[in-house]
FILUMTOR-445040 format. One record per residue (C-alpha): residue number from 1; x negated, y negated, z negated. Coordinates in Angstrom, 1 decimal, padded with zeros to 4 digits. Each point is the difference from the previous one (the first is absolute). Example, Ala and Ser with C-alpha at 12.3 -4.5 7.8 and 13.67 -1.06 7.14 Angstrom:
residues 2
NODE pos     c1     c2     c3
NODE   1 -012.3  004.5 -007.8
NODE   2 -001.4 -003.4  000.7
***
This chain:
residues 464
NODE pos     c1     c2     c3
NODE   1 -123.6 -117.2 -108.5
NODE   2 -002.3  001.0 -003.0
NODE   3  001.6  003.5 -000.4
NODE   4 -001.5  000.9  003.7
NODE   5 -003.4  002.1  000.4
NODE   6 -002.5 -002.7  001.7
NODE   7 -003.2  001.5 -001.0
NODE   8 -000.8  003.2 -002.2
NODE   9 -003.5  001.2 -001.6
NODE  10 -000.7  003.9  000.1
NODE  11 -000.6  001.8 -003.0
NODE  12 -000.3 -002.6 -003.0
NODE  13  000.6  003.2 -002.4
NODE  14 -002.5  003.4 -000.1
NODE  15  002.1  002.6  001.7
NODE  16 -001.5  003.9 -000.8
NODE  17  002.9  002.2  000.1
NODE  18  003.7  000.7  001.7
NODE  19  001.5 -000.7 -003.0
NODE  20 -002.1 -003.6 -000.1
NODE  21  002.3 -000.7  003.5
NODE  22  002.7  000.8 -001.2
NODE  23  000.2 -002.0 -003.0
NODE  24 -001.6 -003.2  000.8
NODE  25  002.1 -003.2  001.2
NODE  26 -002.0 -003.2  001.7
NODE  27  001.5 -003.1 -001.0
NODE  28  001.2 -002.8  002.6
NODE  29 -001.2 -003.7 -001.0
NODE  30  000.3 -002.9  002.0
NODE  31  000.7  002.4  003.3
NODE  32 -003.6  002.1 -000.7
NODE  33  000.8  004.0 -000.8
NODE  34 -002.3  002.3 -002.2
NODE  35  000.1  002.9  002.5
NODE  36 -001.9  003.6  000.2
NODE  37 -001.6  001.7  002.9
NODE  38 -001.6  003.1 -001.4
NODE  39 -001.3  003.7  001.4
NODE  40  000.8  003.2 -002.0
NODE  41 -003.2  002.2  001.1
NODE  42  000.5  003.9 -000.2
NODE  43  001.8  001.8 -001.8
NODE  44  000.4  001.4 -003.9
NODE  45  001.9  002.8 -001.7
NODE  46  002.7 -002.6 -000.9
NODE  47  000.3 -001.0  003.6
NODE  48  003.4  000.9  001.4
NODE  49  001.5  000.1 -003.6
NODE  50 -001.1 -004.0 -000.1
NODE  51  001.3 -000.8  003.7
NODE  52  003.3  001.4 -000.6
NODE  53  000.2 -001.8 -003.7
NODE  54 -001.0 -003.2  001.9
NODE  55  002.7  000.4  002.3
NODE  56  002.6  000.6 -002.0
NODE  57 -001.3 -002.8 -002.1
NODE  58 -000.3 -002.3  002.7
NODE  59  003.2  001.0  001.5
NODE  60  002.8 -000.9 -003.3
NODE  61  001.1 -003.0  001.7
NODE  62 -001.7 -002.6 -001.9
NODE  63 -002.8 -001.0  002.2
NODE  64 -000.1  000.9  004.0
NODE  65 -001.8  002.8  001.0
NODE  66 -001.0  002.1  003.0
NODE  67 -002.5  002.5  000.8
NODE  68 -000.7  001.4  003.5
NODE  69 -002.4  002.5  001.1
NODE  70 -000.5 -001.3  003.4
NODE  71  000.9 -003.1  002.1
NODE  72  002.8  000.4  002.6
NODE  73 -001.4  000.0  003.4
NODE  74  001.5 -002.9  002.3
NODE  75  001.4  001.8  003.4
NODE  76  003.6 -001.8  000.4
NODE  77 -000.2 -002.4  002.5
NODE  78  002.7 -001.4 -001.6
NODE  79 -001.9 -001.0 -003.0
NODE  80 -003.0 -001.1  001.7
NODE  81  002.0 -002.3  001.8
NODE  82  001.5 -001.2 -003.2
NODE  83 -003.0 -000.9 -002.3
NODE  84 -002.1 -001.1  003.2
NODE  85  003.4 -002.8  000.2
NODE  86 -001.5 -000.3 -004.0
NODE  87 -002.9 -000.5  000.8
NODE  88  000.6 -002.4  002.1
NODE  89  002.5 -002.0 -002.6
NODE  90 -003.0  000.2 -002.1
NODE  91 -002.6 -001.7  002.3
NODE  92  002.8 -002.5  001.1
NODE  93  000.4 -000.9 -003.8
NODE  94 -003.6 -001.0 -000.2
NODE  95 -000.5  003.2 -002.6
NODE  96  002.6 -001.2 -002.3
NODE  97  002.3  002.8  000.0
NODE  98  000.5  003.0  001.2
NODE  99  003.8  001.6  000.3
NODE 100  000.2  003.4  000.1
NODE 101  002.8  002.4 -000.8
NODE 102 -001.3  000.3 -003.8
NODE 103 -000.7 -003.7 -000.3
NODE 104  003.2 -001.7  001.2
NODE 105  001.1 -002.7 -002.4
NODE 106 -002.5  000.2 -002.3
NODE 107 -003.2 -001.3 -000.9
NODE 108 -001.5  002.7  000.2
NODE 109 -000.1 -001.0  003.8
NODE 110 -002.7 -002.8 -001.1
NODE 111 -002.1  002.5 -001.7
NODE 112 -000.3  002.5  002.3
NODE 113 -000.7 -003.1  003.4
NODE 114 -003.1 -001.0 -002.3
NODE 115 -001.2  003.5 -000.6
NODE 116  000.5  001.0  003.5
NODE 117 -002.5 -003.0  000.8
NODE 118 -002.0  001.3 -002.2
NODE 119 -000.2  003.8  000.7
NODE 120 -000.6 -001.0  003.5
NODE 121 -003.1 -001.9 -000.6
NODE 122 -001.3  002.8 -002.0
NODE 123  000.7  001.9  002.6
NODE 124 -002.2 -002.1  001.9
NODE 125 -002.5  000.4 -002.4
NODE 126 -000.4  004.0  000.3
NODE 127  000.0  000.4  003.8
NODE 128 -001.8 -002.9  001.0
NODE 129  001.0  000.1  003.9
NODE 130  003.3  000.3 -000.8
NODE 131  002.5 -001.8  002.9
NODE 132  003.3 -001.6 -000.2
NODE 133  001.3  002.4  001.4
NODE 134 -001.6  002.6 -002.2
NODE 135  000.9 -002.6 -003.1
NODE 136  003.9  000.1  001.4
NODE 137  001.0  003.4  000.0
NODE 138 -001.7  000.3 -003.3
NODE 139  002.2 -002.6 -001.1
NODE 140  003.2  001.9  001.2
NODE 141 -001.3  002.5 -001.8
NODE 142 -000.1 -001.5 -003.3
NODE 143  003.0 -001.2  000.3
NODE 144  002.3  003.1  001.3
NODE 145 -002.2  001.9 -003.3
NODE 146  001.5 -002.9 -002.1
NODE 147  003.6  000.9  000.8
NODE 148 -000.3  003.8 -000.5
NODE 149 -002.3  000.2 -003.2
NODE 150  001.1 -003.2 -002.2
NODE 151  002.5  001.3 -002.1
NODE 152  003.5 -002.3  000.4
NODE 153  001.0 -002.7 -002.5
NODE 154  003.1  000.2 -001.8
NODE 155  000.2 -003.8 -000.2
NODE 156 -002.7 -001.7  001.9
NODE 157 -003.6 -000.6 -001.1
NODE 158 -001.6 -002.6 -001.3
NODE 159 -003.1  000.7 -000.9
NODE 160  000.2  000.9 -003.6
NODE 161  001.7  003.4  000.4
NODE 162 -002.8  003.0 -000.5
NODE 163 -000.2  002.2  003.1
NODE 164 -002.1  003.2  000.1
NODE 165 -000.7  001.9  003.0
NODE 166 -002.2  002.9  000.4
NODE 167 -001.6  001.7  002.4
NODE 168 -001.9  003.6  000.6
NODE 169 -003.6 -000.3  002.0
NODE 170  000.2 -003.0  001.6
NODE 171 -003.9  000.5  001.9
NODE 172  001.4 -002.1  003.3
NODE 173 -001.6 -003.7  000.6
NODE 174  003.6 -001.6  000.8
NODE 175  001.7  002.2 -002.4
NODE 176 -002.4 -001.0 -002.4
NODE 177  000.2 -004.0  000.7
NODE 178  004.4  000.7 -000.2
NODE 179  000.2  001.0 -003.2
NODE 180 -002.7 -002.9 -001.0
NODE 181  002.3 -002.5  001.7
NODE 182  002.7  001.7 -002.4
NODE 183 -002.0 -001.5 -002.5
NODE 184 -000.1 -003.3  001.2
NODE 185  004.1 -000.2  000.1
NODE 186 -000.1  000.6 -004.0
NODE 187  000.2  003.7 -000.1
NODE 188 -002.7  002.7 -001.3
NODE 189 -001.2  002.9  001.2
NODE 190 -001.5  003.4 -000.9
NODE 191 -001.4  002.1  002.9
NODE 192 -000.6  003.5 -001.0
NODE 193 -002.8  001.0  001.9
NODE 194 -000.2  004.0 -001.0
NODE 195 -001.3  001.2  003.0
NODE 196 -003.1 -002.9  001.0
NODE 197  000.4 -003.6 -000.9
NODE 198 -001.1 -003.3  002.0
NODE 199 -003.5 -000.2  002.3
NODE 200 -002.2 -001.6 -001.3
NODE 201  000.3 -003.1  003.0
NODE 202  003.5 -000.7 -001.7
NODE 203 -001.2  000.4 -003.6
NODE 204 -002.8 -002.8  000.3
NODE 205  003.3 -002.6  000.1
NODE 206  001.5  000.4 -003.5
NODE 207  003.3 -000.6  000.9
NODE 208  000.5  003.2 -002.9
NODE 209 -001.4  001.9 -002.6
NODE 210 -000.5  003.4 -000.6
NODE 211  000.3  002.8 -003.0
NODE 212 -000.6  003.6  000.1
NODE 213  001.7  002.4 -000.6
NODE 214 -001.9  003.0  000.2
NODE 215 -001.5  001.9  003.7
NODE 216  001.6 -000.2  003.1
NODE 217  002.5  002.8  000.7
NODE 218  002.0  001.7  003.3
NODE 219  003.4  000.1 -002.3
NODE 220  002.6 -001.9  001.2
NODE 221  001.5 -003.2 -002.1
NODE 222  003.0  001.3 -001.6
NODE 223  002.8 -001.5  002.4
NODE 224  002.4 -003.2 -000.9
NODE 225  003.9  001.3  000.2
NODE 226  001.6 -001.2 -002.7
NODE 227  003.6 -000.4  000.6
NODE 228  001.2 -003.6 -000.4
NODE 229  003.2 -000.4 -002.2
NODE 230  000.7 -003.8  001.0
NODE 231  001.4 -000.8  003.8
NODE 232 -001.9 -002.0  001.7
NODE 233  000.0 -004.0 -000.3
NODE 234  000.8 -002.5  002.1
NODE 235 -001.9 -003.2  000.0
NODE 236  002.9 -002.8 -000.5
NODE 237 -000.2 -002.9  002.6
NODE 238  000.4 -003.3 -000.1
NODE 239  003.5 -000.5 -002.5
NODE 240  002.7 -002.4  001.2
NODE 241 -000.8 -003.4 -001.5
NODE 242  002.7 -002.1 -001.9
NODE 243  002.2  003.2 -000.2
NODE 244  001.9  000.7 -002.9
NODE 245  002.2  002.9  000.8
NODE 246 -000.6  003.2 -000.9
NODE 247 -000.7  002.4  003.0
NODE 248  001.9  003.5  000.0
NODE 249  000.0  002.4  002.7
NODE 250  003.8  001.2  001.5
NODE 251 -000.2  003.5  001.4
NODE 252  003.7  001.0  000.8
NODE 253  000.8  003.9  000.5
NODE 254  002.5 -000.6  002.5
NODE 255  001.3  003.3 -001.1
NODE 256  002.8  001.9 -000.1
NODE 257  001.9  001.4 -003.0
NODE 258  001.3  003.4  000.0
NODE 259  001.3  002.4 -002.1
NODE 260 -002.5  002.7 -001.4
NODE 261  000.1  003.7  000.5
NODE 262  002.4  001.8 -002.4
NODE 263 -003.4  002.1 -001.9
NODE 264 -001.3 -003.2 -000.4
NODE 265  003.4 -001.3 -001.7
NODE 266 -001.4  000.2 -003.9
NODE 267 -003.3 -001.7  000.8
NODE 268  000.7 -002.5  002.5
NODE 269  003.3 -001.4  001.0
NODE 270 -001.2 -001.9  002.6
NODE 271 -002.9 -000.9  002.0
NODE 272 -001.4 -002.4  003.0
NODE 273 -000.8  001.5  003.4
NODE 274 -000.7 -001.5  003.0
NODE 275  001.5  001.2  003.2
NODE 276 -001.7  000.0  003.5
NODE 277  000.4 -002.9  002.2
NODE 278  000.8 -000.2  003.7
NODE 279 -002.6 -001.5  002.5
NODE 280  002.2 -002.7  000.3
NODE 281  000.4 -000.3 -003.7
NODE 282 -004.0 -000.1 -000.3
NODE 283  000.1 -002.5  002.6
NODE 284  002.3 -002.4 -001.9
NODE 285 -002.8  000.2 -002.9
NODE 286 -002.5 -002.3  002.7
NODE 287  002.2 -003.2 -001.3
NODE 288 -002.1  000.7 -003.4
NODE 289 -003.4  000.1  002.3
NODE 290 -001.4 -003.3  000.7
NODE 291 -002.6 -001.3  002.3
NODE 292 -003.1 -002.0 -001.4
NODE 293 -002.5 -002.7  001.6
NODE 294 -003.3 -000.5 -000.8
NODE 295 -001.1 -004.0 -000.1
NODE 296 -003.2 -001.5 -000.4
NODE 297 -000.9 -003.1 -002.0
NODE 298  000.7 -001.7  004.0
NODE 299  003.4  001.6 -000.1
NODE 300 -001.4  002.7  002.7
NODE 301  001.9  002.7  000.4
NODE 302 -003.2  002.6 -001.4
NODE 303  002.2  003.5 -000.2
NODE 304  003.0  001.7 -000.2
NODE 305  001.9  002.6 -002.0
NODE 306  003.1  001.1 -001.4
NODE 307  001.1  000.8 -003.8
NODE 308  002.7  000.9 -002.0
NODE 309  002.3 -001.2 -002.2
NODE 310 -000.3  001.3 -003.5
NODE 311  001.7 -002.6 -002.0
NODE 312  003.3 -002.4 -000.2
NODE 313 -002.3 -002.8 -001.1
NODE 314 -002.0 -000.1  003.3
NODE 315 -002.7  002.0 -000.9
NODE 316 -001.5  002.0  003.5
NODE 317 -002.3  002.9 -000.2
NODE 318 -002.8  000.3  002.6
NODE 319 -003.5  001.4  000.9
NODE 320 -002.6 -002.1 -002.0
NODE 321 -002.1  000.0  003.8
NODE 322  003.2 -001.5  001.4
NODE 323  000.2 -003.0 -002.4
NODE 324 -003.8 -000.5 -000.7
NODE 325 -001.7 -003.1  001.8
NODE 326  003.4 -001.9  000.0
NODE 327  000.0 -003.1 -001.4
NODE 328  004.3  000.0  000.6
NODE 329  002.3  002.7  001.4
NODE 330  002.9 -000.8  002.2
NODE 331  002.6  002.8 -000.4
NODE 332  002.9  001.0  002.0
NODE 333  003.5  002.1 -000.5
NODE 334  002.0  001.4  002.3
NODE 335  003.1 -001.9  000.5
NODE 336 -001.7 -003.4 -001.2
NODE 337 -000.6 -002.1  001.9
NODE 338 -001.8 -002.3 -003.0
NODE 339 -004.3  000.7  000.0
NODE 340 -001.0  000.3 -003.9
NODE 341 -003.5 -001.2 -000.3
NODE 342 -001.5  000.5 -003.6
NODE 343 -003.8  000.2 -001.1
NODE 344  001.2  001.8 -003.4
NODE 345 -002.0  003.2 -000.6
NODE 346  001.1  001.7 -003.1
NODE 347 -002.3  002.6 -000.2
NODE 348 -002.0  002.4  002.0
NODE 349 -002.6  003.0  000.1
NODE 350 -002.1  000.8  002.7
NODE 351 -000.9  003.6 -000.4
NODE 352  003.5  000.9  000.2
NODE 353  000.2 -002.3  002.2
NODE 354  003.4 -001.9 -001.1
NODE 355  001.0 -003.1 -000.5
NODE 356  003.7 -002.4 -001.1
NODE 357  000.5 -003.2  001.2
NODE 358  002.9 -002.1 -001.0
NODE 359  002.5 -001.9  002.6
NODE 360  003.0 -002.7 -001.6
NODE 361  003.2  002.4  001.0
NODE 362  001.7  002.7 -001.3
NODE 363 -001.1  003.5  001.6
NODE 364  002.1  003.3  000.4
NODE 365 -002.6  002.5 -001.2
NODE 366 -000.9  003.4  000.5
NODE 367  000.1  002.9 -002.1
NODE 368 -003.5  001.3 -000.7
NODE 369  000.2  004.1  000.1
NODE 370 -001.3  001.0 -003.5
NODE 371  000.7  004.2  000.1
NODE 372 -001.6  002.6  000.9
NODE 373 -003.4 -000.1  002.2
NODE 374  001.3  000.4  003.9
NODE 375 -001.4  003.0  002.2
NODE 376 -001.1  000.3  003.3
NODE 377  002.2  000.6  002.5
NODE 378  002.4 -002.5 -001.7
NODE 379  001.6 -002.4  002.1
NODE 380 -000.5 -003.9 -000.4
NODE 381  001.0 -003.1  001.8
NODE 382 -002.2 -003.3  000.5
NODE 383  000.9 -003.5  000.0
NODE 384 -002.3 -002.6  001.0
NODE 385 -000.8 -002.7  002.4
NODE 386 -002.7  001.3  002.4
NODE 387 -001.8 -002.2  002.3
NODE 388  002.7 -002.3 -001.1
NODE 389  002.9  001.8  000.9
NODE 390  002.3 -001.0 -003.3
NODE 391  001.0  002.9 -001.5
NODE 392 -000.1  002.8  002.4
NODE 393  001.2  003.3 -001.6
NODE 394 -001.9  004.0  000.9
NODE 395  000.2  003.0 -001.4
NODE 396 -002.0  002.7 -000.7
NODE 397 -001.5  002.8 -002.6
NODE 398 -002.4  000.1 -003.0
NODE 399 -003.0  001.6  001.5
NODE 400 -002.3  000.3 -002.7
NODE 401 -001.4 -001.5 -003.5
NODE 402 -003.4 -001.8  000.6
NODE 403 -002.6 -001.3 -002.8
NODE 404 -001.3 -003.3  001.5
NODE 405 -002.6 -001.5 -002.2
NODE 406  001.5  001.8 -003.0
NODE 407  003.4 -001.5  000.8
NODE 408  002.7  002.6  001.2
NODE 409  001.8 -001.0  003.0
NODE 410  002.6  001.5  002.0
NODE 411 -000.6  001.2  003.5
NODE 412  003.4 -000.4  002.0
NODE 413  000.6  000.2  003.7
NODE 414  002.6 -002.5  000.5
NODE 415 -001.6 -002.8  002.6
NODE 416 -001.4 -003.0 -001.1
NODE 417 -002.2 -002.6  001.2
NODE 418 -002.2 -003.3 -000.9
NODE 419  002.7 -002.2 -001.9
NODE 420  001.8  003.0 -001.7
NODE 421 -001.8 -000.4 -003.1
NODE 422  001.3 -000.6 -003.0
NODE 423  003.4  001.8  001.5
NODE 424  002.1  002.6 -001.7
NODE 425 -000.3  003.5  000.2
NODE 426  003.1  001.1 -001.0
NODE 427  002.1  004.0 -000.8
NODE 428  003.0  001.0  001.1
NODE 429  001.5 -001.7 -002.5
NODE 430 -000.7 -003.4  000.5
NODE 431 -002.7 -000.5 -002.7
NODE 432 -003.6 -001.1  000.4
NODE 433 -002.7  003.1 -000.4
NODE 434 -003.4 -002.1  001.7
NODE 435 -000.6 -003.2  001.3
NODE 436 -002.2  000.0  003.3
NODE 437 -003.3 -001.1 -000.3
NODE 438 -002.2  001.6  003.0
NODE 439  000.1  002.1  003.3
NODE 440 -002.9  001.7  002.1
NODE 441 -000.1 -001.8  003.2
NODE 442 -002.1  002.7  001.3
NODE 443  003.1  002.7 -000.8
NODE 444  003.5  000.1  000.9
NODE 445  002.4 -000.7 -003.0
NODE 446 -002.7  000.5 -002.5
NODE 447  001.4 -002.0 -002.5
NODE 448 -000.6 -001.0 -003.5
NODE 449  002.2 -001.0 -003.2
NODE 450 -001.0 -001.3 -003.6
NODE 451  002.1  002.9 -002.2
NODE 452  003.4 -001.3 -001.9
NODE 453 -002.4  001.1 -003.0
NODE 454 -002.1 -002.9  000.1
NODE 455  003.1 -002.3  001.4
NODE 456  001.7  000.3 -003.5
NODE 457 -002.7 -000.2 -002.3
NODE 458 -001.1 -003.4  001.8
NODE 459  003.1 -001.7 -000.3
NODE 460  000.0  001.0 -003.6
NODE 461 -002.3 -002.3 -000.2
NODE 462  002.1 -002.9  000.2
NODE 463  002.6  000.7 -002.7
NODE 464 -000.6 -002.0 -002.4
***
């Protein structure tokens, strides 16, 4: 693939001022980028007037951008499970690509296995008794920084896109040797080192170039809060092949009609409400929750999970960590007694973690909830098939509103285990407010949903 970032060379332009950063573009030819790894020193009268015109150049939607003031630290052990499994996917490939949440489906995957290689051995370099063990974590490292400071894709990268990213006194050995491997995936760089710059031990490599700006200075870098206008992007999987049908989502109301309130008679003579359903009402809704297997290429049975219905035309919503790793999906519905195996992902985005697949029947869907946010204390009802048990029904309240890697989730108390994800999360009134994605083994129905927010602005997504 010629449009893919196989080598780059670092500064082919003279870079001496912000402005310089922001304006120049390196070219892509025959899969070598034109990239830019330079150091701001100090500070000027003009400095945090020029940062904040940067970012609100940088930031109109025409190139990607991103500027962080200081890498996240990794304490989850959830995530250092995850991009150790990475890791390992990247040794097993022989260093040919490495799959992260930010690289799935694209080539950027490519890029970033060969600059990993090569950020390690540099790393080798600079701390010369270095062991594998040492080299390892670092590598988990890099790779959890990669997923929370790359900006996100609107449609996949391929190497000729520009992508900026900034960052503010980066003095650190690995941070240093990150945002050089950032580099060496196509992207540049501007570290604003206003405070002290680089030792002189890390310097002596050349992996960038510095300007000055003027003496070093205590004053803090002006911060980076723009508000974004867009929602976020999902990155489009793998489309049906040989397909010629026009996909449209199908969210029936399953409402009610009823008269409006007589002071309402001269604006609106009539309006949709939904009523509150019975437990046993709620239950019935389970027929429109199915169960979901997770194959290998062997035929193993790797996973399980549940989803839900969102379409006529056999389209099934899940969690994107449900259906990842499958190379085919067998799916079951209550009152069937037919297994649907399909290997059809329409689309998918791991940071929201959601995901459709596509089975050959036609599906009773659920409503997705589209009102007012819910509040605590609300009470909800969960379908799912934990530990395998199809489509076991609990109930329980909205406890809270948690920010989970900038993604808002519900909290709820309703009971779920391993197996309910990708299950419903449903009101009173029969319609779908979350879809559940993760639980704390360590508390007691601590429970997490992705919101009916992101739900609807995904499947928007597959109108045409």
């Amino acid at each position: 693939m010629s449009n893919y970032v196989r080598s780059v060379r670092h500064n082919v332009m003279n870079i001496s001022s912000v402005e310089g950063f922001c304006n120049v573009r390196g070219g892509l030819n025959n899969g070598c980028k034109d990239v830019y790894f330079v150091r701001a020193i100090g500070v000027n009268p003009s400095f945090a007037e020029g940062i904040r015109k940067m970012d609100s150049l940088l930031s109109d939607g025409r190139i990607s951008y991103n500027r962080v003031s200081s890498l996240p630290r990794l304490a989850s052990a959830d995530d250092a499970d995850y991009y150790n499994t990475c890791l390992s996917q990247w040794k097993n490939s022989s260093g040919k690509t490495a799959e992260i949440k930010r690289t799935a489906g694209i080539p950027l995957a490519e890029a970033l296995a060969s600059a990993l290689h090569k950020t390690l051995d540099a790393f080798s370099n600079t701390k010369q008794n270095a062991s594998q063990s040492m080299k390892d974590n670092f590598a988990v490292k890099l790779l959890y920084w990669f997923d929370k400071t790359v900006p996100e894709f609107s449609n996949g990268y391929g190497g000729k896109e520009t992508v900026k990213i900034c960052a503010d006194n980066v003095t650190k050995p690995q941070e240093y040797l990150f945002f050089y491997m950032l580099t060496l995936c196509g992207f540049d760089v501007l570290l604003l080192q206003s405070r002290e710059d680089i030792g002189a031990d890390l310097d002596k490599y050349g992996f960038s170039v510095k300007f000055s700006l003027g003496m070093f200075s205590s004053d803090p870098v002006p911060e980076y809060n723009l508000t974004k206008s867009e929602p976020r992007q999902e990155i489009s999987a793998v489309q049906p092949v040989n397909r010629t049908e026009n996909i449209r989502v199908e969210i029936p109301r399953r409402a009610e009609k009823i008269p409006a309130a007589a002071n309402f008679a001269n604006t609106v003579a009539q309006h949709t409400v939904t009523r509150e359903k019975s437990m046993e009402e709620l239950a019935g809704l389970a027929s429109s929750i199915v169960m979901i297997a997770v194959h290998n290429s062997r035929g193993d049975v790797i996973g399980t999970g549940s989803g839900i219905m969102i379409s006529e035309k056999g389209y099934i919503l899940t969690n994107n960590h449900v259906a990842r790793g499958g190379s085919f999906y067998s799916v079951r519905i209550e009152d069937d007694d037919e297994v649907y195996r399909t290997d059809e992902i329409i689309k998918y985005n791991p940071v929201i973690d959601l995901a459709v697949i596509r089975i050959d029947r036609r599906l009773d869907p659920i409503p997705i909830y589209s009102g007012k946010k819910p509040v605590r204390g609300q009470k909800v009802v969960a379908i799912g098939s934990p530990l395998g048990l199809f489509n076991s029904v609990s109930d329980g309240i909205i406890s809270g509103f948690r920010l989970i890697d900038s993604v808002e989730m519900i909290q709820f108390t309703a009971p779920i285990s391993h197996g309910s994800s990708g299950g419903a999360i449903l009101n009173m009134n029969g319609e779908v407010i979350g879809i559940s994605t993760a639980g704390f083994d360590a508390g007691q129905n601590l429970n997490l949903a992705v919101s009916y927010e992101y739900i609807n602005t995904f499947l928007m997504g597959l109108k045409n």
